[in-house]
GUDREN-162085 format. One record per residue (C-alpha): residue number from 1; y, x, z. Coordinates in Angstrom, 3 decimals, decimal comma. Example, Ala and Ser with C-alpha at 12.3 -4.5 7.8 and 13.67 -1.06 7.14 Angstrom:
<sites>
+-----+----------+----------+----------+
: num :       yy :       xx :       zz :
+-----+----------+----------+----------+
:   1 :   -4,500 :   12,300 :    7,800 :
:   2 :   -1,060 :   13,670 :    7,140 :
+-----+----------+----------+----------+
</sites>
This chain:
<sites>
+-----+----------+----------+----------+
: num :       yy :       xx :       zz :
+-----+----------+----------+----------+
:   1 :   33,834 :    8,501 :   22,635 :
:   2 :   36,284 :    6,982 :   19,997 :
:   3 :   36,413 :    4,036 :   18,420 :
:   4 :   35,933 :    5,900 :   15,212 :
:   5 :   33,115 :    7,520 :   16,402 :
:   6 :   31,502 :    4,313 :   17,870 :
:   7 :   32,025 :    2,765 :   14,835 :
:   8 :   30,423 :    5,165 :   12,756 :
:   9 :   27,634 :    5,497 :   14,922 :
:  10 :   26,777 :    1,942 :   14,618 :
:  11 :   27,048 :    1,836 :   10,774 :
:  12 :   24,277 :    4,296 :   10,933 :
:  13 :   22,530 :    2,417 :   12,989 :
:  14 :   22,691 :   -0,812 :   10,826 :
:  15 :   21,880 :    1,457 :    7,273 :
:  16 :   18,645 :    2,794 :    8,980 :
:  17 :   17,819 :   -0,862 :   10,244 :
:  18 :   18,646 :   -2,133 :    6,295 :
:  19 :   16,526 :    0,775 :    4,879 :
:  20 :   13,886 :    0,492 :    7,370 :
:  21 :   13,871 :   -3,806 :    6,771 :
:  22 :   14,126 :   -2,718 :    2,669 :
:  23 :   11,124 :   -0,863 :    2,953 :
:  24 :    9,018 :   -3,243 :    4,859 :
:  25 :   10,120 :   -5,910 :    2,127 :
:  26 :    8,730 :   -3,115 :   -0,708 :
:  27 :    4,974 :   -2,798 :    0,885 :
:  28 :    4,732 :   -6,722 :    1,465 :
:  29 :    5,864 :   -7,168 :   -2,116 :
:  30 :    3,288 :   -4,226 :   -3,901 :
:  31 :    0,474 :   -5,796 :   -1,504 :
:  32 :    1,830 :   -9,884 :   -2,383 :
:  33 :    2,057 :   -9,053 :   -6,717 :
:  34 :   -1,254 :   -7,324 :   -6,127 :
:  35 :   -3,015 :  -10,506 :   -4,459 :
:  36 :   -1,577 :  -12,631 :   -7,127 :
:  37 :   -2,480 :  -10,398 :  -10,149 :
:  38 :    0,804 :   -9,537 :  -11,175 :
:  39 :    0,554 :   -5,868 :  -12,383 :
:  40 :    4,233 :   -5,949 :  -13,649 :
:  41 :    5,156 :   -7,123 :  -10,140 :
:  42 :    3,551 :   -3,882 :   -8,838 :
:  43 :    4,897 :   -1,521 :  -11,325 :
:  44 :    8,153 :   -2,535 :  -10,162 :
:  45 :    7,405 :   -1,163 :   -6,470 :
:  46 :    6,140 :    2,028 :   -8,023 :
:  47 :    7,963 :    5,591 :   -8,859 :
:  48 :    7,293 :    6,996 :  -12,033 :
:  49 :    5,814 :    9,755 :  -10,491 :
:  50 :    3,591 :    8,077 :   -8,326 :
:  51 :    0,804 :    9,717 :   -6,312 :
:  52 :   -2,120 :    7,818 :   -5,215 :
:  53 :   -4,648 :    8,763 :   -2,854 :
:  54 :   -6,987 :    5,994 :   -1,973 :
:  55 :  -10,633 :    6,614 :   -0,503 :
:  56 :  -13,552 :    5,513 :   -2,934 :
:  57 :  -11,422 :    6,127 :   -5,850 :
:  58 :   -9,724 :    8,987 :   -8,041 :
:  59 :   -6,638 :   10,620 :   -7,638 :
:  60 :   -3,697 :    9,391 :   -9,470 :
:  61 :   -1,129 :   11,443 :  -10,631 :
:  62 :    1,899 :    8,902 :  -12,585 :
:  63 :    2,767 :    4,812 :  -12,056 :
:  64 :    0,923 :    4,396 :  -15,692 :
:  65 :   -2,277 :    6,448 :  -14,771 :
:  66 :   -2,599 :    4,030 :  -11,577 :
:  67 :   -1,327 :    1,083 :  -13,538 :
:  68 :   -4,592 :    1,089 :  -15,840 :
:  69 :   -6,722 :   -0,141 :  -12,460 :
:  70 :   -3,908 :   -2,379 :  -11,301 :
:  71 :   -4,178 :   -4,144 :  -14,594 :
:  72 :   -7,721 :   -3,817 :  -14,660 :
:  73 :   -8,046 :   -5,489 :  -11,156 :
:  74 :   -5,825 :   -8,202 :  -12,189 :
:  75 :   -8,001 :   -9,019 :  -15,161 :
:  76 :  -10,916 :  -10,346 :  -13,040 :
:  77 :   -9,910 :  -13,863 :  -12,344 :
:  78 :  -13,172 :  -14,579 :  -10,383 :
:  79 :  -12,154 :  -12,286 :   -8,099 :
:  80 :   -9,603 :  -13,325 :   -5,302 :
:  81 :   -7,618 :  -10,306 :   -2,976 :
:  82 :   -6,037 :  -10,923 :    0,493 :
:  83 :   -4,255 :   -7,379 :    1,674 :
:  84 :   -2,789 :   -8,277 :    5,127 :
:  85 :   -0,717 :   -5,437 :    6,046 :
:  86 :    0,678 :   -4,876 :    9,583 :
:  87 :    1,956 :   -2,769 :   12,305 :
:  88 :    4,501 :   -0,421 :   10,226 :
:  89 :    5,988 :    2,801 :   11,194 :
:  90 :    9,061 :    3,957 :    9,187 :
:  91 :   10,784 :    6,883 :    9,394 :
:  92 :   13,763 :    7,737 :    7,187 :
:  93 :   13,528 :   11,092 :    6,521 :
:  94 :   16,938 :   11,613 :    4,197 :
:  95 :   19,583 :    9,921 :    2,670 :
:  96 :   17,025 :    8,502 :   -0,004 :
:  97 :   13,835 :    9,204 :    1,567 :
:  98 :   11,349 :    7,819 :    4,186 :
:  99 :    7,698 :    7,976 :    4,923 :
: 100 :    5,592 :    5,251 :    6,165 :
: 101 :    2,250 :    4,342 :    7,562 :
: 102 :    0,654 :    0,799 :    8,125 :
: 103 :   -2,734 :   -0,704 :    9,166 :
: 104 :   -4,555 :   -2,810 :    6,567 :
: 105 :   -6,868 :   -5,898 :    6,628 :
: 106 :   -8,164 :   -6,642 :    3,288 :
: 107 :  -10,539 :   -9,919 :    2,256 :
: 108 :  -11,916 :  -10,154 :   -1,090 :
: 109 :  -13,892 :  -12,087 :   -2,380 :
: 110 :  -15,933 :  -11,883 :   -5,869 :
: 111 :  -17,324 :  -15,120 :   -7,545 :
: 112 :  -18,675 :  -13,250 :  -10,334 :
: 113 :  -20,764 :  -10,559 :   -8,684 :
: 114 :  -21,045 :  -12,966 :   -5,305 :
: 115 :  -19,701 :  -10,554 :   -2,561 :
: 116 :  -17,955 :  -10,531 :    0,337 :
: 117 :  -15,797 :   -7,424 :    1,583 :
: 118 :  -13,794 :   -7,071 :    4,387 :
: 119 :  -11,530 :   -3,691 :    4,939 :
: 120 :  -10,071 :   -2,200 :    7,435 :
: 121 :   -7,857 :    1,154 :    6,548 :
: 122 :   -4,879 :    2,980 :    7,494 :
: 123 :   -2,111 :    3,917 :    4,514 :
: 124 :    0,691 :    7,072 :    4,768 :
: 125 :    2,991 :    6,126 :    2,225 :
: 126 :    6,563 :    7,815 :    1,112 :
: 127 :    9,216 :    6,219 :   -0,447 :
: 128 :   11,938 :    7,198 :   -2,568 :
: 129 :   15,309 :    5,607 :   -3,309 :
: 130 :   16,226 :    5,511 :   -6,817 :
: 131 :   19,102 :    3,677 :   -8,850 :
: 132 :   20,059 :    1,834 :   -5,294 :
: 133 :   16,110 :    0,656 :   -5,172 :
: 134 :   13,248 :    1,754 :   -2,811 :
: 135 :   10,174 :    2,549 :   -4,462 :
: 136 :    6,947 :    3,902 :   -3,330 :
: 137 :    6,584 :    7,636 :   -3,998 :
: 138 :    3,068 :    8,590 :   -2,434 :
: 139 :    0,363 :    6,539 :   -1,320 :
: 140 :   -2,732 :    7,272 :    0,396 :
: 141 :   -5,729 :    4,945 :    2,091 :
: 142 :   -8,325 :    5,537 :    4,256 :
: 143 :  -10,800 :    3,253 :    5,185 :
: 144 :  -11,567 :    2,484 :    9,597 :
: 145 :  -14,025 :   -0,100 :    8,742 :
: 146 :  -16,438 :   -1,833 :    6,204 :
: 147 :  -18,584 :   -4,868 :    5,771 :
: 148 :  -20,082 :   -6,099 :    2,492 :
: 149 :  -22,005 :   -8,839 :    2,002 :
: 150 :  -23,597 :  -10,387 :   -0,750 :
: 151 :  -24,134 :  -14,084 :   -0,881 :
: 152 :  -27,236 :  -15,995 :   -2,779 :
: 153 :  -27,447 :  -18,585 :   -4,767 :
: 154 :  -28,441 :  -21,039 :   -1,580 :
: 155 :  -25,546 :  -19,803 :    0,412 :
: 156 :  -26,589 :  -17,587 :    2,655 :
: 157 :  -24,681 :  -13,910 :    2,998 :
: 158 :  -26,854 :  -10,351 :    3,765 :
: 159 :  -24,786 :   -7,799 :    4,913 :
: 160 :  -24,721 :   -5,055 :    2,580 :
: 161 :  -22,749 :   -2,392 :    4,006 :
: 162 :  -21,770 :   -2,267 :    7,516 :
: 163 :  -19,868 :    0,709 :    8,894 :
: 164 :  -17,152 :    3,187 :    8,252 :
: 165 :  -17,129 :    5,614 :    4,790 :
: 166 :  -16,822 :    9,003 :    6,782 :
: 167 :  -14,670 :   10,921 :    4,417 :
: 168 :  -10,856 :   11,371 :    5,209 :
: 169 :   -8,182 :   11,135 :    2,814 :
: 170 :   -7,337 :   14,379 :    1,543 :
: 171 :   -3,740 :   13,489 :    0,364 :
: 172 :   -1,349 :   16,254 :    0,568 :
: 173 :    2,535 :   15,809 :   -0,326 :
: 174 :    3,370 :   17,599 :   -3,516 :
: 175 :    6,222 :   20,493 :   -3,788 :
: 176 :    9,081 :   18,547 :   -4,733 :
: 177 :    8,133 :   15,505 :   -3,807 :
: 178 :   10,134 :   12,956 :   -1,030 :
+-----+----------+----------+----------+
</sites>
């Protein structure tokens, strides 16, 4: 094999690592400006044409139609979100397109309403490069594992909900999209 060739081969190599790295950087920054309540933070991670499939929730169909719970979420200040995301696969897929999935460990916890929630839940995501920037294309969530608790006034916590929601995600990749 030539030099040339070597060379080449190994600038692939690096590009996938970048893109792969990139990507990874993306999700911990959507889940990090979520947890902090910055919805402009998150609409920066998002395409325009955003698809979002989570379980529990509607179908969204554009960044602004999934922006409206973002912001919603982030206008509960009694309300504190901990997404600890882990164990990603990435696969580049194109020049300018990957797919994803991750596990998910999510704490919240509600002063208002007095709950507890832990979540367990597995996401497929794709991403998209535009204008030199990974973005997230398609997103869907299903949950593995639930536990809800509400807490009373003297402190102690009753489990609410304990199990797994038995529905699958029914997200399917539109025509046209990455």
């Amino acid at each position: 094999m030539s030099i040339a060739a070597r060379l080449d081969g190994l600038e692939q190599r690096l590009r996938a690592l970048t893109d792969c790295a990139a990507i990874e950087a993306l999700k911990a920054r959507y889940w990090h400006a979520i947890d902090l309540k910055h919805p402009d933070d998150v609409r920066e991670c998002l395409a325009a044409d955003l698809v979002v499939e989570f379980e529990g929730l509607p179908r969204f169909e554009s960044r602004d139609a999934f922006m409206a719970i973002i912001r919603q979420g982030a206008a509960r200040r009694q309300a504190f979100d901990m997404h600890h995301g882990q164990n990603p696969r990435i696969m580049l897929t194109g020049a300018d397109s990957a797919e994803g999935e991750w596990e998910v460990f999510y704490y919240g916890i509600d002063l208002s309403a007095r709950t507890l929630m832990q979540m367990a839940g597995a996401y497929r995501d794709t991403y998209v490069r535009r204008g030199g920037r990974w973005l997230i294309a398609t997103t869907a969530m299903r949950q593995t594992s639930l536990h809800v608790q509400s807490v009373g006034q003297g402190g102690m916590a009753r489990t609410n909900i304990l199990g797994r929601p038995a529905a699958p995600i029914s997200f399917q990749r539109q025509e046209g999209s990455a």
